[in-house]
C-alpha positions as CSV (number, residue, x, y, z in Angstrom):
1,X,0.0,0.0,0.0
2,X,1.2,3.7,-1.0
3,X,2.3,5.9,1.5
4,X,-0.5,7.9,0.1
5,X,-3.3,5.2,0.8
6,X,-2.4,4.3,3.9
7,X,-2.8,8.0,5.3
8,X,-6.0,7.9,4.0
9,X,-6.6,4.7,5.3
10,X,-5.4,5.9,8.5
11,X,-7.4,9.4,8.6
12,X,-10.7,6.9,7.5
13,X,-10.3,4.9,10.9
14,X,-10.0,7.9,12.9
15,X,-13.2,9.8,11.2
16,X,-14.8,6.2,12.1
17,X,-13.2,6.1,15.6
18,X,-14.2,9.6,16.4
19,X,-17.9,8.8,15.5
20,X,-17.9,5.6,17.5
21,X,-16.7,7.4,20.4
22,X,-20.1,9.5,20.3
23,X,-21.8,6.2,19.4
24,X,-23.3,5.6,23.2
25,X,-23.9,9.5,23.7
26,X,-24.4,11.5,27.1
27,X,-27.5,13.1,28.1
28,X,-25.1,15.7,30.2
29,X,-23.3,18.2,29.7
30,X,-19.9,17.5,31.5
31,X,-17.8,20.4,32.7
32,X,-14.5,20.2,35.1
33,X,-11.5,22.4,36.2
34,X,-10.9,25.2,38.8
35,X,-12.5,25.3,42.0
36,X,-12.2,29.3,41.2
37,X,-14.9,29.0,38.3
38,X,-16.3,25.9,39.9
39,X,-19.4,28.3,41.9
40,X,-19.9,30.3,38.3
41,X,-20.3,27.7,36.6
42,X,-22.8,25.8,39.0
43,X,-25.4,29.0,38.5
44,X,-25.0,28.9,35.3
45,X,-26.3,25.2,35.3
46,X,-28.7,25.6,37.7
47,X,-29.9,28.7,35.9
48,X,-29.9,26.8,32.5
49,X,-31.5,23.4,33.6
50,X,-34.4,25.5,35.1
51,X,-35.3,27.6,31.5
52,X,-34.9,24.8,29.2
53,X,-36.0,21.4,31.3
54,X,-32.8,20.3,30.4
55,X,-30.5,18.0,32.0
56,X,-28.2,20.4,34.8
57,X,-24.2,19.7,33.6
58,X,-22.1,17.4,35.8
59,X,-19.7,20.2,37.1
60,X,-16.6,19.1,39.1
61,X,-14.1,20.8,40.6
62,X,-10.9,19.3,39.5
63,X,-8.7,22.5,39.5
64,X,-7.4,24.4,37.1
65,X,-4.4,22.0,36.2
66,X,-6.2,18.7,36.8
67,X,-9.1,20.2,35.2
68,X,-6.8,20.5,31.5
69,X,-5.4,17.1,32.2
70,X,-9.1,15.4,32.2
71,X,-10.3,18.0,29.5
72,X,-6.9,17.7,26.8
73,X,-7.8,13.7,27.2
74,X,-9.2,12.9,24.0
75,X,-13.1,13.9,22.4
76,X,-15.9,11.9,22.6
77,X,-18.3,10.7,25.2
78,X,-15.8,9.9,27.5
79,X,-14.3,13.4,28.0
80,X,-15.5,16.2,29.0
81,X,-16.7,19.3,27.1
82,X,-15.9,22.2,28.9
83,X,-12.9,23.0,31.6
84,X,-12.8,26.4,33.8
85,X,-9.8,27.5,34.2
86,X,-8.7,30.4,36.8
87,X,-5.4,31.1,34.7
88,X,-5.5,30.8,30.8
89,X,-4.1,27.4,29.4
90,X,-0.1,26.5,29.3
91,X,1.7,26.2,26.2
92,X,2.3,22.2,27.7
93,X,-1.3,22.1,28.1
94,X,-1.9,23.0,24.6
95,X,0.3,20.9,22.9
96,X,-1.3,17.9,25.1
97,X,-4.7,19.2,23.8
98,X,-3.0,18.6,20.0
99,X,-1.3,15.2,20.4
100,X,-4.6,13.8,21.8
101,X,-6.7,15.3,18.7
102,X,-7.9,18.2,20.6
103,X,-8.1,20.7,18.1
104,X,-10.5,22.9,17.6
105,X,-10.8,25.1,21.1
106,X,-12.6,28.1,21.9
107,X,-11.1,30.2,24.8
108,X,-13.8,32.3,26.8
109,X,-12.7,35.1,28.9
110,X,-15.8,35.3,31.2
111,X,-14.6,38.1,33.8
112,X,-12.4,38.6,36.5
113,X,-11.5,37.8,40.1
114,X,-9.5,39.3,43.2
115,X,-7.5,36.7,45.1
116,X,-8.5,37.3,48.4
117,X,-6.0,37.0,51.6
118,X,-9.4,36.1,54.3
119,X,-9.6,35.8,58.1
120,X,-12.2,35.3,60.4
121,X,-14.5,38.4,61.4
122,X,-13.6,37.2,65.0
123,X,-10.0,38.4,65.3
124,X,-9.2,40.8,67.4
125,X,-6.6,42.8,65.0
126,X,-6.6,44.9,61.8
127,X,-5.1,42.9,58.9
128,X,-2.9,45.0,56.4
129,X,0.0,43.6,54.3
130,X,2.1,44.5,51.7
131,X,2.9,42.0,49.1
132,X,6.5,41.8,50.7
133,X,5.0,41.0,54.3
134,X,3.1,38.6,52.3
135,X,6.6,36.8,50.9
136,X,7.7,37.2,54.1
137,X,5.5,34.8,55.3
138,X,4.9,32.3,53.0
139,X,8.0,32.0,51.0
140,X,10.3,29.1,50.7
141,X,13.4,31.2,51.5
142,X,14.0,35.3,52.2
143,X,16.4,37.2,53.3
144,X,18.2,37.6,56.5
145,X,21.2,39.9,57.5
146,X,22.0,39.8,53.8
147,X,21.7,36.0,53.4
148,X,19.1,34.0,50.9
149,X,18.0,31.7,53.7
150,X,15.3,28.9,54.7
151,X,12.4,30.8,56.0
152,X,12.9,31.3,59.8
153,X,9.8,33.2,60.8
154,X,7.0,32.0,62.9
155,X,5.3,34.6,63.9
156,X,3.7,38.2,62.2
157,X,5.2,40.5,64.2
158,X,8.6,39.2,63.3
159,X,8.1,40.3,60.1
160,X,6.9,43.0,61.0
161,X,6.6,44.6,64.8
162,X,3.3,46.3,63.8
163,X,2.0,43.0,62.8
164,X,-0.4,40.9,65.1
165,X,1.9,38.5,67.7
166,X,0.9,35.5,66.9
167,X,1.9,32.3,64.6
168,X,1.7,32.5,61.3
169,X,-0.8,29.9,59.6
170,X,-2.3,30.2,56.3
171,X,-4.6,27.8,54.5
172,X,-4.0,28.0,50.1
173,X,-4.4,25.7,47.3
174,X,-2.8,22.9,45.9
175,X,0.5,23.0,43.2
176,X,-2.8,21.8,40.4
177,X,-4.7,24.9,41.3
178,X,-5.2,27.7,38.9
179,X,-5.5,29.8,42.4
180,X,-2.5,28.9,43.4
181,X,-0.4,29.6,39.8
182,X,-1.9,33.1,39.7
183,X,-0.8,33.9,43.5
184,X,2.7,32.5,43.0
185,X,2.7,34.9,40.1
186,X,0.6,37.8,41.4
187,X,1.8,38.0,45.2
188,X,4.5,35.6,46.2
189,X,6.8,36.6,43.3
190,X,5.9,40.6,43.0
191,X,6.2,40.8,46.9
192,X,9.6,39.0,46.9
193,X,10.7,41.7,44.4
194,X,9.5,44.6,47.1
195,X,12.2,43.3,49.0
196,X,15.3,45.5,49.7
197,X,17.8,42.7,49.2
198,X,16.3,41.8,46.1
199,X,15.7,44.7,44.9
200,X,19.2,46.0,45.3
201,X,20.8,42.7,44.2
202,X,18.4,40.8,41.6
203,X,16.2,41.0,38.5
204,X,13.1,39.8,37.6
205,X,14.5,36.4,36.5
206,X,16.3,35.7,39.4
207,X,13.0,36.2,41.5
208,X,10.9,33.9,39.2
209,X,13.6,31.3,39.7
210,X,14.0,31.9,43.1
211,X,10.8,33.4,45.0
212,X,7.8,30.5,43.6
213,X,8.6,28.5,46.1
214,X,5.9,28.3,49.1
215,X,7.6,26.9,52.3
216,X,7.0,23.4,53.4
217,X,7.8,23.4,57.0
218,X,4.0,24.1,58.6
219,X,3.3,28.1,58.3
220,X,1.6,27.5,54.9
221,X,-0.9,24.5,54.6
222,X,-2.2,22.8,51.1
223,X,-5.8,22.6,51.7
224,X,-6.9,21.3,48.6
225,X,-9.4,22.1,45.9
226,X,-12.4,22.7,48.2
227,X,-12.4,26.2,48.8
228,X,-14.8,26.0,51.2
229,X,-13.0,24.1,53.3
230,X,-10.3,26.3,54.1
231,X,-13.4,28.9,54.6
232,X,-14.1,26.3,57.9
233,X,-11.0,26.4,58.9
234,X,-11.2,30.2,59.0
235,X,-14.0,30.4,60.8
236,X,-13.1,27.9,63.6
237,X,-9.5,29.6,63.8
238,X,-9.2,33.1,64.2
239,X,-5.4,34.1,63.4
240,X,-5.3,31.7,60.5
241,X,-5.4,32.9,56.9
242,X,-7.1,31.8,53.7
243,X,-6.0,32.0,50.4
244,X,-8.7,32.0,47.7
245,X,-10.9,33.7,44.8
246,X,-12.7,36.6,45.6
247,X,-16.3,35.2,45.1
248,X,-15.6,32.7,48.4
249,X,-14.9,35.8,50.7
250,X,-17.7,37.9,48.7
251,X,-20.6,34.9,49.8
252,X,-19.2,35.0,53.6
253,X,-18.9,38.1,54.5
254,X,-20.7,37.8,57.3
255,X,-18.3,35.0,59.1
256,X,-15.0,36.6,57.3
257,X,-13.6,39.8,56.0
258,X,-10.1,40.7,53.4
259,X,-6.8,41.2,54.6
260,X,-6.1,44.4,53.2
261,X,-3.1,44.7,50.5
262,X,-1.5,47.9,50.7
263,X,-4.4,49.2,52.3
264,X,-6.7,48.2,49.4
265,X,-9.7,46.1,50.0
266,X,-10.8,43.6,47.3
267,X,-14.1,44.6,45.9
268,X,-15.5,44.5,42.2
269,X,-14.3,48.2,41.6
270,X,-10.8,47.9,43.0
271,X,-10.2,44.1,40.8
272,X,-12.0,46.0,37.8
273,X,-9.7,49.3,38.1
274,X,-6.6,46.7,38.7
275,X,-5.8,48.6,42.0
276,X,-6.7,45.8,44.1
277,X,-2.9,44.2,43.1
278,X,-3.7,40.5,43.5
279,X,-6.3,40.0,40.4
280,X,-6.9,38.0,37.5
281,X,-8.9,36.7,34.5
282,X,-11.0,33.7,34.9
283,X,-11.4,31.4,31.6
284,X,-13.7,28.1,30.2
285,X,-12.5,26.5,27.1
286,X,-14.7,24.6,25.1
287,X,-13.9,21.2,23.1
288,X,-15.6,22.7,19.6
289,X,-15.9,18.5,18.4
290,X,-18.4,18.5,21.0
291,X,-20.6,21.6,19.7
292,X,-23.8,19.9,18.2
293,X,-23.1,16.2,19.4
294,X,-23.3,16.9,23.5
295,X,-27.2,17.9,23.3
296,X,-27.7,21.7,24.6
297,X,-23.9,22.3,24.2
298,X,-24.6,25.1,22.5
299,X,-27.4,26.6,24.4
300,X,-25.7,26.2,27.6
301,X,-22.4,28.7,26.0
302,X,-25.5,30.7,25.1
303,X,-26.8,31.0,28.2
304,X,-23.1,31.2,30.1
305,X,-22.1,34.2,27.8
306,X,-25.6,35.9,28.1
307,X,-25.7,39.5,29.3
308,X,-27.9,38.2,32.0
309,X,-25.0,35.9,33.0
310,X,-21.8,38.0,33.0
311,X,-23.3,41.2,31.6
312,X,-23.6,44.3,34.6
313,X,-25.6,43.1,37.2
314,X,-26.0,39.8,35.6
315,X,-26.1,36.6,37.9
316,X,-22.4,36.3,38.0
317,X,-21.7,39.1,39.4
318,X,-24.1,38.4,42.1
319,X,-21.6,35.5,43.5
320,X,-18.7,37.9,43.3
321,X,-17.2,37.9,39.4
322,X,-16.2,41.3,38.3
323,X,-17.8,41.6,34.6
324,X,-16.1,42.8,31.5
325,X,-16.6,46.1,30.0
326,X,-19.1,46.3,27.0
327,X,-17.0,46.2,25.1
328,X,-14.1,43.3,25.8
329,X,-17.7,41.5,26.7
330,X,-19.0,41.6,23.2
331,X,-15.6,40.9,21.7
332,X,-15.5,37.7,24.2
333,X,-19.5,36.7,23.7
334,X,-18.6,36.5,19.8
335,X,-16.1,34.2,19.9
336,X,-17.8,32.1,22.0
337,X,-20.9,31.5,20.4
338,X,-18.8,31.5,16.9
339,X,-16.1,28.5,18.1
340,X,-13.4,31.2,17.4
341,X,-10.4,29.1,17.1
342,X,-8.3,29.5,19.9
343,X,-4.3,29.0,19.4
344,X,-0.6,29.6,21.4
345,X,2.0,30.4,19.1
């Protein structure tokens, strides 16, 4: 057989294998990714199931990086349709997507979302840090009398005299978190670069390599994917910190309130106006195979990208997602509904 035949062959058996791989089909819509999106996503569902009758989506929250694993899989039944992602997709995560014949992918940019350093409304002090005090606490090394060192500190006020006296705990996500990407990016490594030592001595580079690390002797605790767990933990502790989107402080309020950064609360103007420095775009990508096989595929990206959804005043924003403006929103609401292809160079 030709060289020539046998692709054709080949492509033949994969048309047939990709149809067979529908051949059982799926009532449900099936979703997965970060624990970030994860409450976004679950009124969208509920808010979808209850105008069309249709099935609600199976929605799990897998994290960000899990969440692309599962998703970059394969298409067909067996894989899921949609990820949220709390970061947008890795160039490794990408290429995965390719070699497993995920292809076609549509990236929607559906707002954005403070990380939000929490503690319980019962403490007795006033929380403000700077993103250095933040590094301070939580980094894997810092600097002491000139030295690049293993973290020593214990307590706040070590770091700082003006700081509350007491041990320094702080509840975050897992390395597979989106969460947990963005803060390494957004706090841990811009508050190492605050430093004096660093900033006398390094670059940029040198705190990327250097400053990602979150220490691993006790201060900071991986609390997993369930956000509201480490809002329990909070609320049963009150010195300890949590680390997580801005929509899980913005529905408890009542038991919990933001550690200030640089004397800026989180709130939807401050992540909006970008002076709130811990913030970040939150993403779903959709497997485009999937549009028009998964039934109400496409009516549940209709209803996700609606202006009652993410528009002003829309639902999301009701659990704490800052919306886009008009017009990044109509840009983004296009694409979606179009299966613009998505691509990293």
């Amino acid at each position: 057989m030709s060289h020539l035949k046998l692709s054709t062959a080949l492509i033949a058996v994969a048309a047939v294998s990709a149809t067979a791989a529908f051949a059982q089909g799926r009532e449900e819509i099936r979703i997965v990714g970060s624990s970030t999106v994860f409450p976004y996503t679950q009124s969208v569902s509920e808010q979808f199931s209850n105008n069309t009758g249709a099935p609600s989506p199976i929605v799990e929250s897998t994290g960000t990086g899990g969440g692309m694993q599962i998703f970059c899989g394969g298409i067909g039944e067996g894989h899921p349709d949609i990820t949220g992602a709390s970061r947008a997709m890795k160039a490794s995560e990408f290429a995965l997507c390719q070699e497993n014949g995920v292809t076609d992918i549509t990236e929607v940019n559906i707002g954005s979302d403070g990380l939000s350093l929490a503690i319980s409304r019962e403490t007795p002090y006033e929380w403000d840090l700077s993103l250095g005090e933040v590094y301070e606490a939580l980094g894997a090394m810092v600097p002491v009398n000139g030295e690049w060192v293993d973290n020593p500190h214990t307590m706040w006020s070590e770091i700082n005299e003006d700081l509350p006296a007491v041990e320094i705990l702080a509840y975050g996500p897992p390395p597979t978190s989106g969460t947990r990407d963005a803060f390494v990016e957004l706090a841990m490594i811009a508050g190492c670069m605050e430093l004096d030592y660093v900033e006398a001595n390094h670059d940029g580079d040198w705190a990327e390599e250097n400053c990602a690390r979150m220490r691993t002797d006790g201060p900071f605790v991986e609390a997993g994917e369930n956000d509201n767990l480490i809002v329990q933990r909070l609320q049963a502790d009150p010195s300890a910190v949590g680390i997580f989107g801005y929509s899980f402080l913005y529905e408890n309020l009542d038991t919990l309130q933001a550690v200030t950064i640089g004397g800026v609360e989180p709130d939807a103007d401050t992540i909006a106006s970008g002076d709130y420095p811990i913030s970040r775009p939150l993403f779903f990508y959709v497997k485009n195979a999937h549009r028009g096989v998964i039934p109400n595929l496409v009516e549940f990206i209709e209803e996700y990208v609606s202006e009652d959804a993410m528009g002003d005043g829309g639902y999301l924003s009701e659990r704490g997602m800052v919306p886009l403006n008009r017009a990044r929103r109509t840009e983004v609401q296009a694409a979606a509904l179009n299966g613009a292809a998505f691509s990293i160079e």
